[in-house]
C-alpha positions in Angstrom: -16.1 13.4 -35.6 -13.0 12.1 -33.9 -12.2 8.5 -33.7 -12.2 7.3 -29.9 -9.2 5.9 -28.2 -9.2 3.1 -26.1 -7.6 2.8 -23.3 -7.0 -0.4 -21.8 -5.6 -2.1 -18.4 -5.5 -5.9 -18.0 -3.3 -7.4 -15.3 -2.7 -10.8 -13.9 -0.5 -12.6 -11.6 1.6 -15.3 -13.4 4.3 -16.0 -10.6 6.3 -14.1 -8.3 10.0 -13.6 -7.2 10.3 -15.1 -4.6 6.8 -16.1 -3.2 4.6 -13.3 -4.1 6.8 -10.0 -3.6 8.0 -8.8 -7.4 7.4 -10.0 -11.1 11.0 -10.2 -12.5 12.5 -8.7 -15.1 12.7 -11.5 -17.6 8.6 -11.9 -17.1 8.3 -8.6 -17.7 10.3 -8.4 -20.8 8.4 -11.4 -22.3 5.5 -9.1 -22.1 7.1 -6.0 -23.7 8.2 -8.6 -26.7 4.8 -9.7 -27.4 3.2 -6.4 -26.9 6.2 -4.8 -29.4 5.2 -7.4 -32.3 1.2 -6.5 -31.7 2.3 -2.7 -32.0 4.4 -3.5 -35.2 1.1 -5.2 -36.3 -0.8 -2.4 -36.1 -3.4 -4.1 -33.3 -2.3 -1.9 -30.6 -1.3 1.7 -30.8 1.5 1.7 -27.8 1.8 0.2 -24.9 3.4 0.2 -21.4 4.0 -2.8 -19.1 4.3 -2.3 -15.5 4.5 -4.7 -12.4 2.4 -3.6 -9.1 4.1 -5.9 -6.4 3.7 -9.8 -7.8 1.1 -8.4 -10.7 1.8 -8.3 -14.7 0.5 -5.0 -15.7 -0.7 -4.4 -19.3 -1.4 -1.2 -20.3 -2.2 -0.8 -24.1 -4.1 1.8 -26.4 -6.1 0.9 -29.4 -9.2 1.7 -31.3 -10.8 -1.7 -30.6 -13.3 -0.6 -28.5 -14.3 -2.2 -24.6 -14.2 -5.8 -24.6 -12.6 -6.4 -28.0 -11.8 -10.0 -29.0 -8.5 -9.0 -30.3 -7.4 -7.0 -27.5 -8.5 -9.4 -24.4 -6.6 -12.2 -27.1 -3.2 -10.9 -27.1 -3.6 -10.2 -23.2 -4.4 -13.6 -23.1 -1.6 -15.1 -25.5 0.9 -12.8 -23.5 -0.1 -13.9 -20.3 0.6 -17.5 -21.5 3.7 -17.0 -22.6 4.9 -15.3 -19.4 3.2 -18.4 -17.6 5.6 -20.3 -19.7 8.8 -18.8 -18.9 7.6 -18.8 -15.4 7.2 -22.2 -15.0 11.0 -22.6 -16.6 11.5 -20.3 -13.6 9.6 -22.1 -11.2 8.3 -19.2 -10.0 5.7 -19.2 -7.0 2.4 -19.6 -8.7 2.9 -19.6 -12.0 -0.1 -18.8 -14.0 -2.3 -18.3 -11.2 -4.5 -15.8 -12.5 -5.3 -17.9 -15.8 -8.2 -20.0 -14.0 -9.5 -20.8 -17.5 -7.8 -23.4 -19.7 -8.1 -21.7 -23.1 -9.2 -18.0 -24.1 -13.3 -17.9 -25.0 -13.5 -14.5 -26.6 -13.3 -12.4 -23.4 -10.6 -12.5 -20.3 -13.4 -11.5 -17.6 -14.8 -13.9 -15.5 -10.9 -15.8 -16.8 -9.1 -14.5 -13.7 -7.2 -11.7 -15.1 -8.4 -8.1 -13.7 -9.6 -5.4 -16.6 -10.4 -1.6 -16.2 -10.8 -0.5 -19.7 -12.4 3.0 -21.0 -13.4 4.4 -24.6 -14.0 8.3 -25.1 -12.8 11.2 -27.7 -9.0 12.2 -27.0 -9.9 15.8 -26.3 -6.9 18.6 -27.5 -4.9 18.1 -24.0 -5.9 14.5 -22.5 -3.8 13.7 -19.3 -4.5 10.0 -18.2 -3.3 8.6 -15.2 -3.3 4.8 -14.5 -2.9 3.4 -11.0 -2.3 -0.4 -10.0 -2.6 -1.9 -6.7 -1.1 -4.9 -5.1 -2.2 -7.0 -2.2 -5.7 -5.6 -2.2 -9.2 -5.6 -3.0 -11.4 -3.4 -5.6 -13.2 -1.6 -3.0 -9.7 -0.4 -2.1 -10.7 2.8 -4.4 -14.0 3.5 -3.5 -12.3 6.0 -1.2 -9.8 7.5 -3.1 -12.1 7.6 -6.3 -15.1 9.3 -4.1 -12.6 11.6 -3.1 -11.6 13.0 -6.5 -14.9 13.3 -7.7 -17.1 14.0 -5.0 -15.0 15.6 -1.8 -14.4 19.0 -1.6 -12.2 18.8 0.6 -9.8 17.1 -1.3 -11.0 18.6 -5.0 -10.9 21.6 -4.7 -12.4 22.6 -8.5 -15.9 20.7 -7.0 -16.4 24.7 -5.2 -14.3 27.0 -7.2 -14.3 25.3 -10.9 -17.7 26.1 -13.0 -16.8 23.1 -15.1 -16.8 20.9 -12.2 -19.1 22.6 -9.8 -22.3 20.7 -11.3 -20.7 16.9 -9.7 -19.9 13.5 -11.3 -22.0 10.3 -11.8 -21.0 7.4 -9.8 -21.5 3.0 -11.3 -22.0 1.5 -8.4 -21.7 -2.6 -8.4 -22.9 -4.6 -6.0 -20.4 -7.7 -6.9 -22.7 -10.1 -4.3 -25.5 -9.6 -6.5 -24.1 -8.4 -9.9 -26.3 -5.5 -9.9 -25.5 -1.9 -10.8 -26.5 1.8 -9.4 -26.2 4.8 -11.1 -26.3 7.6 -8.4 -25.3 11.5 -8.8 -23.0 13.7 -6.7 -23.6 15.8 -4.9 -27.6 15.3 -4.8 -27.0 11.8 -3.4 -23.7 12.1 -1.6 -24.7 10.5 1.9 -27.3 7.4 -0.5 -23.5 7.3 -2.3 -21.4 6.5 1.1 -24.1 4.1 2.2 -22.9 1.9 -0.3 -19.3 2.4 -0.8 -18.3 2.4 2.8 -19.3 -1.5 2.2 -16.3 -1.9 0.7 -16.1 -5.1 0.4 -19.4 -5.9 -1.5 -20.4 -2.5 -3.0 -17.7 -1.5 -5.5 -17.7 2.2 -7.5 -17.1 0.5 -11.2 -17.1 3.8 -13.4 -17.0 7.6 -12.7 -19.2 10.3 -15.8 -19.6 13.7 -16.0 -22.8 15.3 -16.3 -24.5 16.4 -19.5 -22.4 19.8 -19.9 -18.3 20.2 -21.5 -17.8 16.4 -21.5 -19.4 13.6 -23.3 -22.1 12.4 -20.3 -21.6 8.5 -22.2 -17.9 8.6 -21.7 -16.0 7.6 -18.6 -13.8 9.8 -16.9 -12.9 6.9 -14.2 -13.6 2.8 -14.5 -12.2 0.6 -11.8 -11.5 -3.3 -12.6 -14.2 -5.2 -10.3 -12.8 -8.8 -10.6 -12.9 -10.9 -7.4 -10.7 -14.1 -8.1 -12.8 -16.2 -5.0 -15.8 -15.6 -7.1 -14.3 -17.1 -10.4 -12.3 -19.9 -9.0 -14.7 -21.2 -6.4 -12.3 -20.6 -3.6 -9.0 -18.3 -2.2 -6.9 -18.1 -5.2 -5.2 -15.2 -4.2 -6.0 -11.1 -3.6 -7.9 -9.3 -6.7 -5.0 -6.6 -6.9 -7.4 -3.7 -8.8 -6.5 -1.2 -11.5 -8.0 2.1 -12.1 -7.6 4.5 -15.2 -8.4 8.1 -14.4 -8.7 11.1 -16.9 -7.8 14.8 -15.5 -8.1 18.1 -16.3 -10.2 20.0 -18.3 -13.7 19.9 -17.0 -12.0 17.0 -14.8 -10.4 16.9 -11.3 -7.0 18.4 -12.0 -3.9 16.3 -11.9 -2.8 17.0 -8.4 -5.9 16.5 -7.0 -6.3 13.2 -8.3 -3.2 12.2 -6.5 -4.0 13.8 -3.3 -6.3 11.6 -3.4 -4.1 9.2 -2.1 -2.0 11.2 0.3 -4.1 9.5 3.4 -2.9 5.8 3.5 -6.5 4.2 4.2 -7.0 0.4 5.7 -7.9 -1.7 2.8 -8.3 -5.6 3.2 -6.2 -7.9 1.8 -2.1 -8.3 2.9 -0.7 -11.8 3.9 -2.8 -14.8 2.7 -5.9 -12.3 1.7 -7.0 -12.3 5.5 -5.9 -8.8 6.9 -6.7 -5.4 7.1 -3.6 -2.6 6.6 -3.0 0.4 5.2 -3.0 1.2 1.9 1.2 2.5 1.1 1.3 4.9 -2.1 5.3 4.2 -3.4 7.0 4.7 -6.4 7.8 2.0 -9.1 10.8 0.8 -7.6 9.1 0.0 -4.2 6.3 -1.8 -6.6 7.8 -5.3 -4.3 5.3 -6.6 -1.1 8.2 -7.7 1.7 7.1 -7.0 5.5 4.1 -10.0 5.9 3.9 -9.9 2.0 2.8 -6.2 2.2 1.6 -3.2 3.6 -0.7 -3.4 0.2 0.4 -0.5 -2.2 -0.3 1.2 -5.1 1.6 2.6 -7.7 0.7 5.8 -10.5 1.6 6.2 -13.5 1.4 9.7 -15.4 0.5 10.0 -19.0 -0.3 12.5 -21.8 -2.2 11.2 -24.7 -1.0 12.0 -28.0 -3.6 10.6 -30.7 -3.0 7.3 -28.6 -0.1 7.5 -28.6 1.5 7.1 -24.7 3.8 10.1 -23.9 5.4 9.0 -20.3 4.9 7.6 -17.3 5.9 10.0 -14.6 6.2 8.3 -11.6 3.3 9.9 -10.0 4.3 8.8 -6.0 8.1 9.4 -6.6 8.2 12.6 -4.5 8.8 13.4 -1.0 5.7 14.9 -0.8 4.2 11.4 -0.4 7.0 10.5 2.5 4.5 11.2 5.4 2.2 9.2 3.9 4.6 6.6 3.7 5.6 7.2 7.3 2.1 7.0 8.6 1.5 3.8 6.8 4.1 2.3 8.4 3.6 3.4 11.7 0.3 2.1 10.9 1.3 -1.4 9.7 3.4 -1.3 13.3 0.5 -1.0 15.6 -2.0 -3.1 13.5 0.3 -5.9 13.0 0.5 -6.3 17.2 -2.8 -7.6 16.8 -1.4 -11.0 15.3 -4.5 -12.8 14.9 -7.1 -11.0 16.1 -9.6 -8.6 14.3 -9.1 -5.8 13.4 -5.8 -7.0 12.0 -7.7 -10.3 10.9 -11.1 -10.2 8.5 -14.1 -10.4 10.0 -15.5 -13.9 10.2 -18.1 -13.5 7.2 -14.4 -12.3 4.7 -12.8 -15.0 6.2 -15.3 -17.0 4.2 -13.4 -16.4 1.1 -10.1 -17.6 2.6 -8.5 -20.5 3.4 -9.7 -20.1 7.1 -12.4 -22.8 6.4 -10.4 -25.6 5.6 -9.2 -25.8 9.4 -12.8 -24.9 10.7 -14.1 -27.7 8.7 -11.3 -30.0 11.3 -12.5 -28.8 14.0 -16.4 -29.0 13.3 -16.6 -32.0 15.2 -15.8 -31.0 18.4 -18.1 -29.0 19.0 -21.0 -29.9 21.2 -24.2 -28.2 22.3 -24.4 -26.0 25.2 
């Protein structure tokens, strides 16, 4: 039997250039240093590092397994290291995803954010890795229930035999930390009950049915990190990452993308506290400017070659995606009129997790009873 590749995302924010719009390039290649001298090691089997707006990306393969000590460790040691040179930077919150003052064996629950999957490299295995900025996780319940469960936008759910049979959807509710298992299409509407509560019910991991595929292996797995949750209060947005097989029994490649051809409202944008739309752009866009935002989200295309990493293609550099682009900022235009008011603003019971507090706590005293 084959021996299973993992595939492994693990992304934090150790300081931006300026405030909180790009990780520069000397961050970066601290990262690609540290990562090179694992490879040469033999702990990883390649690597990519990416930035999504303010956001260190990590991408590494390895046959470590979910969760691995050694893996989560040199994340870990790398992100310190780039915290160091940021601070010689003095770069805008430097080190701000490290909430936890040494490593413990694991970077969840640390602050960093961690979408990680482990299956058998089948003969083809595209792979296709997306990173968002400026956002929370729910931020991909849409685009994920799209690929696996709309028709409309897959079209191999009607006309593929291999696909035809649906997906099975992880559902977290990150209030509670509970978990769902629920089936497509059988319980499609049960399914959107949840997810279209973003902001507390989170989809977590994507499986096929018992049939082509492993049914124990992942074909999807979303990080599900909220920073608020770890650190006691606003620290800053979660930023997800997703990892996302195709072909092959799977949504094909372009569907996965079309995914992401609508540019949905997704809460996050300046300060954590606003709702916008969510801006697909290529790697040289990955940089949050107008009100620290819209949010985006980057692609990155891969073949997998016995772990080996063969790529990225720059999955949102194409015209293709320029209407998209277009409607999200005519989009960003009309919401932003709203200045403070909701829509534009969170709800009150989001505001929660903000800063927002702080100045109702002043003003608690002036109220009297009517």
């Amino acid at each position: 039997m084959a021996e299973k590749i993992t595939v492994s995302i693990i992304k934090a924010d150790v300081g931006g250039l300026p405030g909180h719009v790009l990780v520069p390039d000397e961050i970066q290649e601290v990262a690609r240093k540290n990562l090179e001298e694992a490879k040469k090691r033999g702990d990883i089997i390649d690597f990519r590092v990416f930035n999504a707006g303010d956001d260190l990306e990590l991408l590494m393969t390895h046959r470590e397994g979910v969760d691995s000590e050694k893996i989560h460790g040199l994340a870990w040691e790398t992100f310190e290291k780039a915290t160091e040179k940021a601070k010689e930077l003095k770069l805008y919150g430097a080190g701000q995803d490290l909430l936890a003052d040494a490593f413990s064996g694991n970077v969840r629950g640390m602050g960093p954010g961690v979408a990680e999957m482990e299956f058998t490299e089948r003969k083809a295995e595209p792979i296709l890795a997306f990173f968002m900025d400026k956002t929370e996780p729910g931020a991909f319940n849409l685009p994920i229930f799209r690929i696996f469960a709309d028709p409309f936008n897959t079209a191999g759910l009607i006309i593929d035999p291999t696909l035809h049979d649906g997906f099975v959807f992880e559902i977290w509710d990150i209030y509670e930390s509970k978990r769902v298992f629920m089936r497509a299409p059988e319980e499609m509407y049960d399914i959107l009950a949840l997810i279209g509560g973003k902001s507390r019910f989170v989809i977590k991991r994507v499986f096929p049915k018992e049939g082509k595929l492993p049914a124990d292996e992942p074909v999807a797995v979303i990080s599900t990190e909220k920073l608020y949750q770890v650190a006691g209060e606003y620290v800053g947005k979660d930023d997800p990452v997703a990892l996302v097989r195709a072909q092959s029994g799977l949504p094909a490649v372009g569907e996965v993308i079309e995914a992401f051809a609508f540019p949905h409202l997704v809460s996050g944008w300046m300060r954590g506290s606003h709702n916008g739309p969510l801006m697909p752009v290529p790697f040289r866009y990955s940089r949050c400017t107008r009100f620290d935002g819209p949010p985006r989200v980057i692609g990155a295309g891969f073949q997998l070659a016995n772990g080996m990493l063969i790529g990225p293609v720059d999955l949102f550099d194409d015209p293709a995606f320029d209407l998209t682009r277009q409607k999200a900022m005519e989009v960003t235009d009309y919401i932003r009129r709203h200045g403070p008011f909701e829509p534009h603003r969170l709800p009150s019971e989001d505001m929660e997790y903000t800063t927002l507090p702080k100045v109702m706590e002043k003003l608690k005293r002036r109220f009297e009873e009517v």
